[in-house]
C-alpha positions in Angstrom: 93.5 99.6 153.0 92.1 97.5 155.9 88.8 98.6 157.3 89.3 100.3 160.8 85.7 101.3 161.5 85.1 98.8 164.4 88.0 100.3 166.1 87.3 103.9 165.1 83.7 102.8 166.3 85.4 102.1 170.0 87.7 104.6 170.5 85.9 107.8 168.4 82.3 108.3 170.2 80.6 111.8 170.4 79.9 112.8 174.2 76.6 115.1 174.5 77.5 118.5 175.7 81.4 117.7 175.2 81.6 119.6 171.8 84.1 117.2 170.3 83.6 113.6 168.9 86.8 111.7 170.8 87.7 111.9 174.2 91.2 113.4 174.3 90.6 116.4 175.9 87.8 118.5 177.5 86.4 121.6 175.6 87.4 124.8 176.9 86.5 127.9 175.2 89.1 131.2 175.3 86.8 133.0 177.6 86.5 130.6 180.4 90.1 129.7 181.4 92.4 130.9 184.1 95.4 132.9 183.7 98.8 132.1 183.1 101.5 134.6 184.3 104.6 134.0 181.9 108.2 134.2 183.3 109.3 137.9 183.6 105.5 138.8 183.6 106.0 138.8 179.2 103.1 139.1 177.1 103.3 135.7 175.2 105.7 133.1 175.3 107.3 132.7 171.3 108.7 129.0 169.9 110.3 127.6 167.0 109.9 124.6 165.8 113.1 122.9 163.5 112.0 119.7 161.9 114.9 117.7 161.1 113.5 115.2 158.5 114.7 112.2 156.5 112.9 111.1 153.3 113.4 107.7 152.5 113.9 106.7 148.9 112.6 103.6 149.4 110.1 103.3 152.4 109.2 99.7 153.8 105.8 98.0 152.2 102.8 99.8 153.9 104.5 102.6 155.1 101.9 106.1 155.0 102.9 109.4 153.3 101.3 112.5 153.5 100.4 112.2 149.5 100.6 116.5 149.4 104.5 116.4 149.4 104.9 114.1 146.5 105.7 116.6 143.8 104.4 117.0 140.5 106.0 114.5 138.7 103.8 111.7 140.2 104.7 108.6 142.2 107.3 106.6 140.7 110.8 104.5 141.7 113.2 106.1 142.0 112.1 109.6 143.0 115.6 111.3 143.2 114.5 114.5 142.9 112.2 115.0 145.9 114.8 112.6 147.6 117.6 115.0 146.8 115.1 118.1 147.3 114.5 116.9 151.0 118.7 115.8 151.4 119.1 119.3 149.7 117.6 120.7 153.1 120.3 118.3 155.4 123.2 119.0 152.6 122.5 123.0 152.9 119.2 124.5 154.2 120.0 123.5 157.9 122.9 125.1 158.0 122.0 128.5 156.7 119.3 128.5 159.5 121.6 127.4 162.1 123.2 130.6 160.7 120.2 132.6 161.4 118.6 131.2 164.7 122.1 132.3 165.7 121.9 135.6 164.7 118.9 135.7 166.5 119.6 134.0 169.6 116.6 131.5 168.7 116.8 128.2 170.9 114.3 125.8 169.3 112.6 123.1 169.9 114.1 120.7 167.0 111.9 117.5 166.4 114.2 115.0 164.9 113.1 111.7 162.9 115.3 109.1 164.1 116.5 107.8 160.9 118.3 111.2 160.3 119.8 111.0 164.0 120.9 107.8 162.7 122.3 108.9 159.4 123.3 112.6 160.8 124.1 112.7 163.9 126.6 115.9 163.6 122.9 118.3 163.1 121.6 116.8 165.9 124.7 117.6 167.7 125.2 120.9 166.2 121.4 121.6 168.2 122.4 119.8 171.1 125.5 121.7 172.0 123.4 124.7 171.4 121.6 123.4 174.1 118.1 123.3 172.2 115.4 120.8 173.0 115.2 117.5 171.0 111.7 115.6 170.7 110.0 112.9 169.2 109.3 112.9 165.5 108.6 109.3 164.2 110.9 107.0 162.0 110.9 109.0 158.7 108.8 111.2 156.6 107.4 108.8 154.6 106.4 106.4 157.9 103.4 108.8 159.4 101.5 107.2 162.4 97.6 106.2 162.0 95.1 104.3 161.9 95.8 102.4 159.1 98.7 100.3 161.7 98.9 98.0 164.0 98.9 99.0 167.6 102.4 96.5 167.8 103.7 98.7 164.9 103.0 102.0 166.5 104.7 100.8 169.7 107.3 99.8 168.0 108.0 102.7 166.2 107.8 105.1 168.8 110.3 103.4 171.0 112.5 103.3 167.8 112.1 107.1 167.8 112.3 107.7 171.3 115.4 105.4 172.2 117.5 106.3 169.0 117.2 109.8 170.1 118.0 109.1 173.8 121.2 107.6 172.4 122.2 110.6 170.6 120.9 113.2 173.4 121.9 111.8 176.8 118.9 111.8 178.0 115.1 111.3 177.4 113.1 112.8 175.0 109.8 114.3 176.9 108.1 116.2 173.7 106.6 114.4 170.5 106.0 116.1 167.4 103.8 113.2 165.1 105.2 113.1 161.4 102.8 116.0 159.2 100.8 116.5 162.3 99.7 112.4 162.5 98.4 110.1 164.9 96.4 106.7 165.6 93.5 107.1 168.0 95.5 105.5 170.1 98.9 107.6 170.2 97.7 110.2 173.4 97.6 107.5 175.2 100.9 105.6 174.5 103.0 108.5 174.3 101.5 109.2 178.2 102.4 105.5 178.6 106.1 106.4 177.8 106.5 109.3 179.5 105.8 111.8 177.4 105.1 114.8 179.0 103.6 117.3 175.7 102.3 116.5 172.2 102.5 119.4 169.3 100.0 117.4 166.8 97.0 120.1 167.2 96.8 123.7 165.5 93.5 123.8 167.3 94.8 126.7 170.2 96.9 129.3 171.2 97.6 128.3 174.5 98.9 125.0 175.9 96.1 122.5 177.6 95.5 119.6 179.2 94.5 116.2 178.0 92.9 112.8 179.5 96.3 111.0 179.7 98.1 111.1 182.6 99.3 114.7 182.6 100.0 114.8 179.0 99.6 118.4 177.8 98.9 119.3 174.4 101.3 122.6 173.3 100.1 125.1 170.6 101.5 124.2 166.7 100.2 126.5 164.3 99.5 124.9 160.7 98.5 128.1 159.6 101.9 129.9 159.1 103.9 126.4 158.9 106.4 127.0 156.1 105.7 123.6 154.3 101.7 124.0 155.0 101.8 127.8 153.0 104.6 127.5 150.3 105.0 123.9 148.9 101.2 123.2 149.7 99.1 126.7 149.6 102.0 127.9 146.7 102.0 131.2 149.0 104.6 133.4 147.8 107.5 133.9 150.2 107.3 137.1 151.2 103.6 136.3 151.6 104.5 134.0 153.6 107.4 136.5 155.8 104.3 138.7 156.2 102.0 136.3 157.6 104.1 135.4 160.1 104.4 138.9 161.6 100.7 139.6 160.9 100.4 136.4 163.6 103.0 137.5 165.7 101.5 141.7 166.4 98.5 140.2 166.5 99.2 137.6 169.0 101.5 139.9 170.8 98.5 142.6 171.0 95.8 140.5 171.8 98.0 139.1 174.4 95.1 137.2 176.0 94.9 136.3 180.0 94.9 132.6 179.4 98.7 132.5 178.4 99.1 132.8 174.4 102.1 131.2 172.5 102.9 131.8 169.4 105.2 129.3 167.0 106.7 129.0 163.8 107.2 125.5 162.0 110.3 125.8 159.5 112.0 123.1 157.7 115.2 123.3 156.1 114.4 121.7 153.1 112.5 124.2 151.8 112.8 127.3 153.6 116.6 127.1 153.2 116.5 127.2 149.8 118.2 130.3 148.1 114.9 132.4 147.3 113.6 131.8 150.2 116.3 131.8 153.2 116.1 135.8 153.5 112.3 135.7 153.9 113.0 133.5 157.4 115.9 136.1 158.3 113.6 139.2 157.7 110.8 137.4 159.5 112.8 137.1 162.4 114.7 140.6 162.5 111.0 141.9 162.5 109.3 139.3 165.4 112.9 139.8 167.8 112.1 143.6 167.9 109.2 143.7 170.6 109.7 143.1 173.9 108.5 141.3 176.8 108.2 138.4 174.9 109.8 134.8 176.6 111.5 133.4 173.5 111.5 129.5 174.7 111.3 126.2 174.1 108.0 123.7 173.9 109.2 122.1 177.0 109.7 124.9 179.3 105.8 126.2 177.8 104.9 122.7 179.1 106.2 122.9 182.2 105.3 126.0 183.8 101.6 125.6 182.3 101.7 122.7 184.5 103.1 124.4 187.6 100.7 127.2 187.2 97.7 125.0 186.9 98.9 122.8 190.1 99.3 126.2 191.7 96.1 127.2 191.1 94.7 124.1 192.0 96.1 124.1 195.2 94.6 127.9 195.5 91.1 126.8 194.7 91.1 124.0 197.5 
């Protein structure tokens, strides 16, 4: 692994009295923001989050993996049984949750590697005529984004994964979700460069804020209750796991604070719609769809009217 500390040296610099040690975005705390009035004057705004992934069985030389998801059998060629665990989630899982978001009347945001839009373009379509939002999720699942590449490669590969998308979904993709929650130090600033309007890469907030890059916003993605993150990682139980989800949502929902709180669920087919665990998803839901005034949305739409209220409040403060 190459060394990257001149670069890190550049681009990661603590700022006295910034409280963070890059400059990506400002430091806010909770109790010195302005308000944010959702549509319909709900309490929070409530997304989910379906990660359509594509494991490759054999990834190109060089090519990063988050090293949690590699089963206990060790690293070794072939590996057909995580490859056919994860084609196990395109094969069957993603269509019992298409089932259930139904049910539900859930419209997602779906992030979508684009080697599966490549290989599977009927579940992207099955989300597009839906009319869900599709965003940015890398090449693959074994082709994260850092450090460890070239600033060519990253460019590369997100125009790979923006314009294979664009192909499939008639028009540009303006969210990006980075592959296990990765980046460069460099990616805010590229993604801003091609238009992205929102990044989901931080669990570091329940609200949507800005960032240095060119109106770039960063959009709430809780790790905390991520499906992937508690049961194949954490080994949390799945009704555990049903629970903390709507422990997160009353609390979220109660607390309801001023500044605009969002709460969202990360769920992948691959393993939560496996046959122990599908029901725990459709409880889950049945239990969160209950309350009311809540805006059941998209990351998008939370993007863009956090931006209109901020200009509007702008505007008020001049």
């Amino acid at each position: 692994m190459k060394d990257n500390s001149a670069n890190l040296s550049q681009t990661i610099r603590y700022r006295s009295g910034s409280g963070y040690d890059h400059n990506h975005f400002p430091f806010v705390p909770l109790n010195e923001r302005p308000a944010i009035i959702w549509p319909n004057g709900s309490k929070i705004a409530w997304c989910v989050y379906l990660f359509l992934e594509y494991l490759e069985l054999d990834p190109p030389e060089g090519s990063i993996r988050d090293p949690r998801y590699g089963g206990a059998l060790g690293s070794h060629f072939p590996d057909y049984l995580n490859y056919s665990v994860r084609e196990h989630g395109n094969r069957i899982g993603f269509w019992r949750i298409l089932d259930i978001l139904d049910k539900y009347n859930i419209k997602p945001t779906v992030p979508v590697n684009a080697m599966l839009a490549d290989r599977y373009p009927r579940m992207v379509q099955e989300c597009i005529d839906r009319g869900w939002e599709i965003a940015g999720h890398g090449i693959s699942a074994t082709q994260m984004i850092t450090s460890d590449i070239s600033l060519l490669k990253e460019k590369e590969t997100l125009a790979k994964s923006l314009e294979t998308l664009r192909k499939i979904y008639g028009k540009k993709v303006k969210g990006w979700f980075g592959q296990d929650y990765s980046q460069s130090t460099s990616t805010f600033k590229l993604l801003s460069e091609f238009g992205i309007e929102y990044v989901a890469d931080f669990p570091n907030d329940d609200s949507p804020y800005a960032t240095n890059y060119n109106g770039l916003i960063c959009i709430p993605n809780q790790s905390e209750w991520d499906d992937t993150q508690l049961m194949a990682v954490r080994r949390l139980m799945p009704w555990r796991w049903r629970d903390v989800v709507c422990e997160a949502f009353d609390y979220l929902y109660n607390e309801a604070h001023p500044s605009g709180t969002v709460m969202t669920l990360s769920i992948h087919p691959w393993l939560l719609g496996q046959a122990h665990r599908i029901k725990y998803l459709d409880e889950a839901l049945k239990k969160v769809t209950r309350y009311k005034e809540v805006w059941q949305t998209n990351a998008l739409e939370v993007a863009a009217h956090y931006r209109n209220s901020s200009s509007k409040q702008s505007v008020n403060n001049d």
